[in-house]
N, C-alpha and C positions, 0 to 999 in steps of 0.2 A: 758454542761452535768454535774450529783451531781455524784462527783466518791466518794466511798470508800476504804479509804487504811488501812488496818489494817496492826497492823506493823511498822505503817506510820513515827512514832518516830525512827525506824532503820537507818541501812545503809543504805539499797538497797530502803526501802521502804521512807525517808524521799528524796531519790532523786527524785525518782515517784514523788513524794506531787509536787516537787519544778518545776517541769517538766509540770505537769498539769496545775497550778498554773500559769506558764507562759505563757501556750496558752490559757488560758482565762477559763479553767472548775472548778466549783466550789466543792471545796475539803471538806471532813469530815477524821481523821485521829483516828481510835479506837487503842490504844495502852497500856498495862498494864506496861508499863516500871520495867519490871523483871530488876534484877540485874545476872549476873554479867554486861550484854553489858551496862545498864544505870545503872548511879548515881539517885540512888531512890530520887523522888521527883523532881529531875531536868528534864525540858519538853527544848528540842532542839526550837531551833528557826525556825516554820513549815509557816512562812508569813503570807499570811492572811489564809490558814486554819484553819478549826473549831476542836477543840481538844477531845476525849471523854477519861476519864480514865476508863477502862476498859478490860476485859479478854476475850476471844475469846473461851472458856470453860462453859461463865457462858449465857445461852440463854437469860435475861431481856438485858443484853450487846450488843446482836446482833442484838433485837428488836431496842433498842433506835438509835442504827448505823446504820441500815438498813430505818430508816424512809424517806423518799422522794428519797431514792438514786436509780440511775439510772445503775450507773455499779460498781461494785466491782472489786479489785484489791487486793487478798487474801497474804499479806505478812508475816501477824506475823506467829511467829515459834517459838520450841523450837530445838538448834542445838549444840550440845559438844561432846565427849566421855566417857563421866561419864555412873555409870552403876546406874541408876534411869531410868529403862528400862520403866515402865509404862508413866513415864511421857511424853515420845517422842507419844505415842498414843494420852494421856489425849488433849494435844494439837494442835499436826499437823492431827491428821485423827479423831479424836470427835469434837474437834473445827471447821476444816471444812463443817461438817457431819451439825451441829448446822447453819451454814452459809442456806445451801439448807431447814433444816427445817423449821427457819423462815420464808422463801422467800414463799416457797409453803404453808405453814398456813396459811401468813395472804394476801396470791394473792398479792406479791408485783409484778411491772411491773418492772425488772431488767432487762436491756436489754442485758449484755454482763456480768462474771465473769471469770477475768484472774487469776488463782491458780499457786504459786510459788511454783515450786517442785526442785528439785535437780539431779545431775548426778551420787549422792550416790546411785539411784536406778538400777545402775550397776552391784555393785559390782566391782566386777575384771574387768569388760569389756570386750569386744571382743577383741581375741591377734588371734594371726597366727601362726602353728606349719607346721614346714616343711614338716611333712608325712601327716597331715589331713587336713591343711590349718584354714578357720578359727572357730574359739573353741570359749567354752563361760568356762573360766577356772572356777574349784571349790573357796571356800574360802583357803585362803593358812593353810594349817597345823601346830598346836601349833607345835609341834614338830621342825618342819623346823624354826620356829621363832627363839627357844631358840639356834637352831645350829647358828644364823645369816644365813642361806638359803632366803637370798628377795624375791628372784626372784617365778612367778606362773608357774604351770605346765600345760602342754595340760593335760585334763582327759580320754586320749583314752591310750595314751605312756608314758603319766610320763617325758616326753620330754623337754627342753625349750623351751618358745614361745618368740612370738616382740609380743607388744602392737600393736591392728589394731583401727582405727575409728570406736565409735560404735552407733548404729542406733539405733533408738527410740521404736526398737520391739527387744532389748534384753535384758530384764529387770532380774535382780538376785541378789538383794539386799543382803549384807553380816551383817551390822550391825541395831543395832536400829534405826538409823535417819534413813538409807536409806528406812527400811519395812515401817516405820511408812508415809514417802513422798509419797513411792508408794501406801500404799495404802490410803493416803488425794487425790490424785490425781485420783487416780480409781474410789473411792466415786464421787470426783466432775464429772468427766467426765461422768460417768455412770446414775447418777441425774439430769446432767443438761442437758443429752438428754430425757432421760426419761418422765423431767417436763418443757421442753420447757425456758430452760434456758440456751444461745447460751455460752460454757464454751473451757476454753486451759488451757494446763499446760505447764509453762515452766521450764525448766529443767536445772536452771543455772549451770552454772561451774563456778570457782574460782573466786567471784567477787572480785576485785582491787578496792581502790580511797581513796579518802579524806574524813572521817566519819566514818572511820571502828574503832569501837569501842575497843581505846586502854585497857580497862578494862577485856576482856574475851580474856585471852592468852590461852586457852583452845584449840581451834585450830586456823588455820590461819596463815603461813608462813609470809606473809607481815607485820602485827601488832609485832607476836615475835622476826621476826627477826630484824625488823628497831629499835625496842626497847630497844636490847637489844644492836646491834652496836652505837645506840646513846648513851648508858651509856658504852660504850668502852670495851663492851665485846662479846667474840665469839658466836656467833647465834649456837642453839643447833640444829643441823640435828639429825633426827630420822630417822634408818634404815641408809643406805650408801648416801641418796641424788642424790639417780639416777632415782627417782620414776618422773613418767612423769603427768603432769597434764595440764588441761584448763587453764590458767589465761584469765579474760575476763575482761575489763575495764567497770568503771562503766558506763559511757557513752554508751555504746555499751549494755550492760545490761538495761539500760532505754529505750532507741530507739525498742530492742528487745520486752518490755514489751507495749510501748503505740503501735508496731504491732502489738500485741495480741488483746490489744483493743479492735481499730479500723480495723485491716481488715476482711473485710467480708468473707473470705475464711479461716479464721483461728479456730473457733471452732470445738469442737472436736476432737482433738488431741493435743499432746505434742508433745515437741518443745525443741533442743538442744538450748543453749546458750551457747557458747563456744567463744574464744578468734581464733584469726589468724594463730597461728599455738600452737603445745604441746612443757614443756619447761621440764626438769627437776629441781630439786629444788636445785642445786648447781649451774645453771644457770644463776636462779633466783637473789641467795645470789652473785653469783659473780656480776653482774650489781648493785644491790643493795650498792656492797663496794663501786661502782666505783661512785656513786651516795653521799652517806653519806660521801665519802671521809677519812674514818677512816680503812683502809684498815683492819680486822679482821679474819685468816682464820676460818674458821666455827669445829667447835668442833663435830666427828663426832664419836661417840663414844656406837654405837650400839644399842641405846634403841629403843625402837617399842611401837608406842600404839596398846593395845589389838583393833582388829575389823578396823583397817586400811586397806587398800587397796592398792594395789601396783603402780598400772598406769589406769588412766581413760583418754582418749580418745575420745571427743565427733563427730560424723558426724554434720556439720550443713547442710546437703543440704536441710533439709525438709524445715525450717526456709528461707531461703534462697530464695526456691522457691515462699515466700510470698514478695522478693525485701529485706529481710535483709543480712546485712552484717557486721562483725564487721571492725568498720575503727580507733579504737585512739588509739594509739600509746603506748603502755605498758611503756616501759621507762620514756614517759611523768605525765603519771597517778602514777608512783610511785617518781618522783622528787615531783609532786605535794602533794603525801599523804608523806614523809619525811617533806617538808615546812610544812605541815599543821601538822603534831606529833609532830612537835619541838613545835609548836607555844600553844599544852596543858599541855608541861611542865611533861609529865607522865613522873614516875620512869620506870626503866627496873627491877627493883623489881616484877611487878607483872608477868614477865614470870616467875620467879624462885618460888613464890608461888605455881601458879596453876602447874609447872610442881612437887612440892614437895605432892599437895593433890594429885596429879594422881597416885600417886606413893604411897600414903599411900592408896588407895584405889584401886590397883592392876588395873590400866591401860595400866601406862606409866611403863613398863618393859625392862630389860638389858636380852640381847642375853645371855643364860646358866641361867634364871631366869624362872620360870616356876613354 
């Protein structure tokens, strides 16, 4: 089979290539290597894949990538929390939109397009309130931010809620990544039934591993924090570090992705990718010491990014029900990505940049700052 990955030069999407690659399908990898995640100019080592420099914005791009290919494998993205609100469109739901154009202009025979979306299309997710049970909470209130208030409220009582598992039909996106995912995903889905182009979206959570690009400290727990405990100093928790999330190994993120593929039952719908069970991010960092071995307690000191989310929660059973499961080992996947961060030599300087730009450009915020 000629797959294409756009993106392909990434984390998640150079695992894809390598993955392909090794059962035998023949790869093309369209990738603009934007900065910050790539060092401009430098192309990753993709095997024998075929390389295109190019943007997933600009339609001759999607022509020349799209020529003899048989399945797409929609990776590139733009992902941070910076406030260049247009550009989260420009590229994950125009650029998309551009994928389905080409393909119906020029009658390409595509047989299968898997769309990488996110569990940003949550928002808050589904929580549980004692008097109403389960809620799809608001976004949390500036107000409540600058008091340090974390925690979301039921919208019926005002109540506290627990985080519930949330299912693939409760979508409520808070910030720009997440509207702009949801709606590349709605386009894809909605077009590629429309035009006979068999389409899924999966709906990663926290992908872990080796190749996460130590240059964009912008978000990402594992990158900043292994980074910043390898230069011997305290990993910066945002909020109290009780916030709950997916970790999901990359492994288990790939396996997730050629099910999309290939199985027959999978178009048409989105699809949680989620990790084995939710951890909080003090949980995280505590394993994390006990890994780096430089024991550092975490610096927890109240700042919030603006458009953050409290606790996301993913159901997999949909997934599931197609024979997926996540099976590697979180602990093992981050000894693996510490050996392999050591081994590029990066400073822990660049968390302390990008947290210094977030904060000149009103992101990254201290509780009574507003």
């Amino acid at each position: 089979m000629n797959v294409l990955v756009t993106g392909g030069a990434g984390f998640i999407g150079s695992h894809v290539v390598r993955s392909l690659l090794a059962r035998g399908d023949r790869v093309r990898v369209l990738d603009a290597l934007t900065a910050p995640v790539h060092v401009p100019g430098v192309i990753p080592d993709l095997g024998a894949a075929e390389f295109l420099h190019g943007d997933v914005r600009t339609k001759p791009d999607w022509a020349r990538a799209l020529d003899g290919i048989d399945a797409v494998v929609h990776m590139a993205a733009y992902q941070d929390y910076m406030p260049d609100f247009s550009r989260f469109f420009t590229v994950n739901a125009a650029g998309t939109a551009l994928c389905y154009e080409v393909i119906v202009e020029r009658g390409l025979p595509v047989r299968r397009v898997v769309v990488a979306s996110s569990q940003s299309v949550y928002g808050e997710g589904a929580a549980r309130c004692a008097e109403h049970g389960v809620v799809v909470p608001e976004q949390r209130a500036p107000e409540d931010l600058v008091r340090g208030d974390w925690d979301v409220h039921c919208p019926r009582c005002g109540g506290r809620v627990e985080p519930a598992p949330t299912s693939e039909d409760m979508v409520a996106p808070r910030n720009s990544y997440g509207i702009s995912k949801l709606a590349a995903e709605t386009a894809a889905l909605a077009l590629g039934a429309q035009h006979g182009i068999p389409t899924a979206a999966l709906r990663y959570a926290i992908v872990h591993g080796p190749g996460q690009s130590p240059h964009n400290a912008y978000s990402g727990l594992l990158r900043s924090a292994c980074l910043q405990l390898l230069a011997g100093r305290a990993p910066v928790v945002f909020e109290d570090g009780r916030q709950l999330r997916d970790y999901v190994a990359i492994d288990d993120a790939v396996s997730a992705t050629l099910v999309a593929l290939d199985h027959a039952q999978a178009p048409g719908r989105a699809y949680n990718v989620g990790g084995p069970r939710s951890l909080t991010v003090l949980e995280v960092l505590e394993t994390l010491n006990e890994i780096v071995d430089v024991p550092r307690a975490p610096e927890i000191a109240g700042r919030y990014r603006v458009g953050d989310v409290r606790h996301t929660i993913g159901d997999l059973s949909r997934l599931r029900g197609l024979g997926w499961e996540p099976r590697t080992d979180l602990r093992r996947t981050w000894t693996n990505y510490v050996k392999w961060l050591e081994s590029t030599k990066e400073s822990g300087e660049t968390v302390a940049a990008a947290h210094a730009d977030m904060r000149a450009r009103g992101v990254l915020r201290d509780a009574g700052e507003l």
